[in-house]
N, C-alpha and C positions, 0 to 999 in steps of 0.2 A: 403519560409515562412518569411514575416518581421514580424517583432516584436518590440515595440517602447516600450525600456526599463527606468523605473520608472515614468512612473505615467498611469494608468488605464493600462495600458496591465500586461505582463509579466514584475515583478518586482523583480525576484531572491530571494535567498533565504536573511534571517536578516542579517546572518551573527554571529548569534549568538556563543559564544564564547563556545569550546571544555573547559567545566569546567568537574566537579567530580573525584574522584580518580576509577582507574580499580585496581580489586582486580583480579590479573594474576591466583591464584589459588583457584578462587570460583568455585564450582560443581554448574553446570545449572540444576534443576530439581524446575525449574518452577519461580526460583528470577531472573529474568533479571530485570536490570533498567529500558528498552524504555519500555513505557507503549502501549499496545494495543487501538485503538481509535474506538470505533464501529461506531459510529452514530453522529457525532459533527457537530457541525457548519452548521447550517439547518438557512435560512433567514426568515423563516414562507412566503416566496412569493408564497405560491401555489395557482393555481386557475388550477382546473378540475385535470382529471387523464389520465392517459395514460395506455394502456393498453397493456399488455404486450405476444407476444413472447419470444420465448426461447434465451441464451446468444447469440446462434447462426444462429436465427432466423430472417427472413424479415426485421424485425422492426430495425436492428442494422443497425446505418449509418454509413457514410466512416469515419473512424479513421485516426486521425493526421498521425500516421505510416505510413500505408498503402500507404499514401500518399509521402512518404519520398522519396527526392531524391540524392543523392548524396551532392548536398550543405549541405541537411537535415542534411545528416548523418557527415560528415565533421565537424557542424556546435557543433555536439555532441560528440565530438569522445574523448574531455577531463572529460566525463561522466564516472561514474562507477556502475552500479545497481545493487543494493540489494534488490530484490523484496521476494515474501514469503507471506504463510499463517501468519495469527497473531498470538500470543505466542510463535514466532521460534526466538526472540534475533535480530529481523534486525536492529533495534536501537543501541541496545547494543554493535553491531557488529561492524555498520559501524560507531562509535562514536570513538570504537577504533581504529579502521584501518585508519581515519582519522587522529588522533591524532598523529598514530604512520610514518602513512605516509606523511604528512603534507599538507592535502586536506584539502577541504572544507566540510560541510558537510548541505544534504538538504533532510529535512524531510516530507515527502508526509503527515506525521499527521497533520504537525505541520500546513501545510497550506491550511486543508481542512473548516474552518472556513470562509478565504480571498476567496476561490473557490467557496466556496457556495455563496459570496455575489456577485461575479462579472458572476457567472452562470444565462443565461436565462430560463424561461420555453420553448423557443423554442429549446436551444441547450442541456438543461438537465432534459424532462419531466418525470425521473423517481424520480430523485431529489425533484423536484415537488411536485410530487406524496406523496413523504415521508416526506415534510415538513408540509402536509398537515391531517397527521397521529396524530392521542394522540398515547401515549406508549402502551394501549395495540390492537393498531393495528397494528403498526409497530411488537411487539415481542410477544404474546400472541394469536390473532386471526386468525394468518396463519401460514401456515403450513411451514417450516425449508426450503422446495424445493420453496416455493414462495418467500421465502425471499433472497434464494440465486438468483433468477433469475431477482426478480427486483430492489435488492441494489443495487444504483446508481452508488458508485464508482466501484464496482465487473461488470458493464457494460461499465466504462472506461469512464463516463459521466468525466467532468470534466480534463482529460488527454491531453486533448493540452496545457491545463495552466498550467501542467507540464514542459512541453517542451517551453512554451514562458518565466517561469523562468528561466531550465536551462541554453535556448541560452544568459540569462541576463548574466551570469557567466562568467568572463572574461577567456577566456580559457588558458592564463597563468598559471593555478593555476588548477589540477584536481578538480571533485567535484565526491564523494559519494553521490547520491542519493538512499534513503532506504524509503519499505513501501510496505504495502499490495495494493496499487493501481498499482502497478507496474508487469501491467499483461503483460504475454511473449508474448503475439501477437501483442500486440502495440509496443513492448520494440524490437521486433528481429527486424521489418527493418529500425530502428532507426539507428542500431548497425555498424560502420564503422571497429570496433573493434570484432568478434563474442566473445573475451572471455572476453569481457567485462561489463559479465552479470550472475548474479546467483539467483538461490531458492532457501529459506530455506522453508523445508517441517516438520511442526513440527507432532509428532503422535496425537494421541487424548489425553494421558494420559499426555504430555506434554506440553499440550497447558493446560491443564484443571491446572496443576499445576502453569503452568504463572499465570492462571488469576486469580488462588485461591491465589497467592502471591500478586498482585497487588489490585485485587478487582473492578477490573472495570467493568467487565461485573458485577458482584452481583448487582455493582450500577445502572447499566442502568437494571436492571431486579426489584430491589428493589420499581423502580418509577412506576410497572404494580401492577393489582390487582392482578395479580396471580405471582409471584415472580420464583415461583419453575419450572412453566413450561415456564416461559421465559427463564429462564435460560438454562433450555434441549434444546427450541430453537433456542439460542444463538449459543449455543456450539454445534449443531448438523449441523449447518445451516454453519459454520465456518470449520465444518470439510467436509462437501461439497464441500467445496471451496478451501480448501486445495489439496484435491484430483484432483480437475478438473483440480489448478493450476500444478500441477505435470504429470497429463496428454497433457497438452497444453505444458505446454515445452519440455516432453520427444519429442514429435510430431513435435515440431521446431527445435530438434538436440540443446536442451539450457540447460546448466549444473544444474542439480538438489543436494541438498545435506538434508538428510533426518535430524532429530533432535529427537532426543528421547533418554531418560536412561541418566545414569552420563555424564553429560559432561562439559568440565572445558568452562568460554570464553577464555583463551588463545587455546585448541586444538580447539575451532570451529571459532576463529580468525584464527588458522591457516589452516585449511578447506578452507577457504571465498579466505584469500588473495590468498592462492593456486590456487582456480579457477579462481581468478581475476586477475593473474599474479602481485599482489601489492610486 
């Protein structure tokens, strides 16, 4: 896989600076810092729709992974992922583990904006499809199972320009990469490393807690005429995918670690670097 780093390809993460203070003895029941990003950075390039089969279905094409070869995996091997349902702390996690480890750190939210505008309709038609949505089609019109199957990133759209980032990363220097696009079937034959990869599984009640601290999803719910059931939606459609995520890695033998009830970020900092040998 070449990759021509900084300008139109794969151009790594900002670099943006490990700021904030970590408060070592705050109880996690729903305040994490990283914010949850449902829907961001949509270019409006839609034209037509794609229609969809299931995650697992015909319609899915060959994935960067899949296609991994040894240089692939070589090429990644100063990687660390932090994949997971939304509301489980991956941000928060690997912000500290960075900091404390003295990695880098790159944020699959932060750069689904850049991804969407360098995505075609030919390589990302569910993207498409959804940039091509008002809000209450996208969160109000369909049903929690349609949306988990045709949200774009939850189909790994976008996921090579993962990987054309992190090979930007000069491998001197580890990098954490954290985020809900960071699905275990793309991520396992990446892995030169297998312990070099984890899930956070958050419960229902603790995602629902994240978001009612943050307010994110209310916001993108706020913008339909019907508020209240986008928001069941939301969160119903999210715990689908939570679950399928925990099913798909249990099935690739790839470390899971569940989140729910009291829990501090130093013991689920220490949970993380546990499975990640940090």
């Amino acid at each position: 896989m070449r990759v021509r780093c900084g300008r139109g390809g794969g151009r790594g993460p900002t670099g943006r600076a490990l700021t904030g203070r970590v408060r070592t003895g705050r109880v996690l029941t729903g305040r994490l810092t990283g914010r949850a990003r449902t829907g961001g950075g949509l270019t409006g390039r839609a034209r037509g729709r794609s229609q969809g089969a299931t995650m697992s279905g015909p319609a899915d094409r060959p994935r960067p992974g899949e296609r991994a070869g040894p240089a692939l995996r070589e090429g990644l091997r100063h990687v660390y992922w932090i994949g997971g349902g939304s509301g489980a702390g991956k941000s928060t996690i690997a912000r500290r583990l960075a900091d404390r480890a003295g990695l880098r750190r790159y944020s699959t939210d932060d750069v689904m904006a850049d991804h969407a505008r360098r995505s075609t309709p030919a390589d990302s038609p569910f993207l498409t499809e959804f940039a091509a949505m008002d809000m209450d089609q996208r969160w109000v019109r369909r049903s929690p199972e349609a949306m988990l199957e045709t949200f774009h990133w939850f189909r790994g759209e976008g996921f090579g320009l993962i990987v054309e980032d992190l090979l930007c990363v000069p491998r001197d220097q580890g990098v954490i990469a954290g985020g809900f696009r960071l699905l275990p079937r793309m991520v396992r034959p990446l892995l030169a490393e297998p312990g070099h990869a984890v899930w956070l599984l958050p419960t229902p009640e603790f995602r629902r807690a994240a978001f009612a601290s943050r307010g994110s999803l209310a916001a993108i719910a706020g913008r339909t005429s019907d508020p209240e059931r986008a928001l069941r939606n939301l969160l119903e459609r999210d715990r689908l995918f939570t679950e399928r995520l925990g099913l798909e890695a249990r099935r690739l033998d790839l470390p899971v670690i569940e989140v729910g009830g009291p829990v501090t970020e130093e013991d689920l900092a220490e949970r993380v670097a546990g499975a990640l040998g940090l």
